[in-house]
Every structure is written in C-alpha cells, then in structure tokens.
ZAMARGU-4260 file (C-alpha; in steps of 0.2 Angstrom, whole numbers, plus 5000, padded with zeros to 4 digits):
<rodrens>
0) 4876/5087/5232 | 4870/5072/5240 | 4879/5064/5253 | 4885/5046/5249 | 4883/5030/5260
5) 4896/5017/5264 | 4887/5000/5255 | 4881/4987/5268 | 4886/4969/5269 | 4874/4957/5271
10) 4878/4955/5288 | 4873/4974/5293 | 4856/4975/5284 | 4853/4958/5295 | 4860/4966/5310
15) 4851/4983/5310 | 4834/4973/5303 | 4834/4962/5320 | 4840/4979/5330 | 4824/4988/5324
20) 4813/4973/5328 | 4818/4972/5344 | 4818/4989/5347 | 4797/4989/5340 | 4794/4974/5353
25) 4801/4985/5367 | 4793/4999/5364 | 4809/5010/5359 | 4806/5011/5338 | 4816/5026/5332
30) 4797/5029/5321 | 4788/5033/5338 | 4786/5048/5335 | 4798/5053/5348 | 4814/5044/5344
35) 4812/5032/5356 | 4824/5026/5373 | 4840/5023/5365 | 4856/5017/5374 | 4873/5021/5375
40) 4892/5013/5379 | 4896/5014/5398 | 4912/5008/5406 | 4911/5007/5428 | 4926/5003/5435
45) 4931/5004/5453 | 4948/5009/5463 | 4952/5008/5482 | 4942/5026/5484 | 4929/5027/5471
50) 4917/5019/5456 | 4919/5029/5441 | 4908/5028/5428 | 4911/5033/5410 | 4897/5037/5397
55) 4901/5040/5380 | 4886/5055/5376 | 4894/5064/5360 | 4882/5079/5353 | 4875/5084/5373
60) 4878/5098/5381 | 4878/5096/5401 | 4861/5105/5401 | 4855/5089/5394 | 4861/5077/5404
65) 4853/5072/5421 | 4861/5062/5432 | 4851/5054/5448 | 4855/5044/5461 | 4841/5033/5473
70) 4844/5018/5483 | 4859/5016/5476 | 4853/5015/5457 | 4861/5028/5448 | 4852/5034/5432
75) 4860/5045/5417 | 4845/5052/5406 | 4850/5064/5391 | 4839/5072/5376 | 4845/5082/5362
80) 4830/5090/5351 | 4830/5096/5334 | 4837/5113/5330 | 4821/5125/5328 | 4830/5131/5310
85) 4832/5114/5302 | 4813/5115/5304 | 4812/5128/5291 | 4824/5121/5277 | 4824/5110/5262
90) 4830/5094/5270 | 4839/5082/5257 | 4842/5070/5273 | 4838/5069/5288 | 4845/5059/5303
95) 4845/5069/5317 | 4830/5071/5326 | 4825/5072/5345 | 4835/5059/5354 | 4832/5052/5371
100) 4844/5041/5380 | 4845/5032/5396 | 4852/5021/5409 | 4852/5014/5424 | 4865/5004/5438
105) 4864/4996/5453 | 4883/5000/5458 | 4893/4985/5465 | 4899/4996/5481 | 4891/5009/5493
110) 4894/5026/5491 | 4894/5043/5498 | 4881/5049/5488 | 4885/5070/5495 | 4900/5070/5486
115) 4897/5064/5471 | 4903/5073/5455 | 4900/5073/5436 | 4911/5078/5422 | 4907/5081/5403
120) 4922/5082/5393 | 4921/5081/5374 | 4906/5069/5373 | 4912/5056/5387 | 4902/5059/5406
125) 4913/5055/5419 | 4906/5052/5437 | 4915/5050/5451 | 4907/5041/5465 | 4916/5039/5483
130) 4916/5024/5490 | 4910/5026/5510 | 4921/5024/5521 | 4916/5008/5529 | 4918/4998/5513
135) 4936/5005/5509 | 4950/4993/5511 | 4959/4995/5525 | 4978/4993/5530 | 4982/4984/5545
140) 4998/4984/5555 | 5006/4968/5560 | 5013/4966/5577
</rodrens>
C-alpha cells in the first residue's frame, strides 16, 4: 500500500516552491547530492544563572550531535545518514536521506564555558550555559 499525502493549498505549493529557491540560491538544495545545510527551531532564554538553549533535533542520537563553543559563538551541528538496509530494498518512497543541520549564536551573555552541559531528551537538546560570575546580578544591601 502506498502511503497517501495530505492535499496542498495553494499557499503551500507557493510556500515550499520559494523555500526551494532560496535554498538553491544559498547553496543548501535538498538535490545536492548531500542533503544540503538545513535548519532547525531553537529557543535561548536566559535566567539570573544561566542561558539555556533548546533545540528541537527529533530522529538524532547524541552521537550525531556536536555541540562547539569558540569566542563565545556556540555551534549545534547534527547529521543522520541513511540506514545501510534501506539501500537494498524496493523503495516506493523515499524521504529520508542523509541530513545535515546546523546553527550557530553569538550568546547575549558571558559564560563559563567549563561548565557547560548538554542534554538530548526525546528529540529536544538542552544546554545549559553558566553565566560568569561577573555578569550575574547582584543583591546589594542597604544601610
């Protein structure tokens, strides 16, 4: 059995047509041969101790997933390649190929980049990024 396809306004054929054209004018066609560089939701948020950063990464495995930090840009890379037995079967569609993603931040904040930590927890990458201590809020006491 084939699977079926939800039908596409109007609006979506237009919207994924420009989506493709600006991803061949930056290089990042999903037909490259590769996949492409392909992006991914992220939230940054920050409280009195921390930036945390959320990415949403659903189908990798921490193993695929490197997380970098260097002059205070902070880079999430991830790839996923094709199953070695998909290779060998009778395809009737196929979507899922090699997938690279990436991202990079210049965080708002500087932060004590030793104690940095990363979390993947059902598709969603949390990091945690201390704040330095010099750039913390601090309480001062009236006299």
């Amino acid at each position: 059995m084939l699977p079926t396809r939800r039908m596409d306004t109007p609006f979506d054929l237009l919207q994924r047509e420009i989506d493709r054209a600006f991803d061949r004018a930056w290089g990042n066609a999903p037909d490259a041969g590769y996949g492409g560089v392909a992006s991914y939701p992220v939230d940054i948020h920050e409280d009195a101790n921390n930036v945390i950063v959320e990415a949403e990464l659903p189908g990798f495995t921490k193993q695929n997933i490197d997380v970098t930090m260097e002059q205070g840009v902070l880079t999430i890379n991830a790839h996923r390649e094709m199953k070695q037995d998909q290779e060998k079967t009778e395809r009737y569609l196929h979507e899922r190929r090699y997938t690279r993603v990436s991202r990079s931040f210049r965080l708002p904040t500087p932060v004590d980049e030793s104690k940095i930590e990363c979390k993947l927890n059902e598709g969603v990458l949390t990091i945690h990024l201390p704040k330095r201590e010099e750039v913390k809020p601090r309480k001062i006491e009236v006299k």
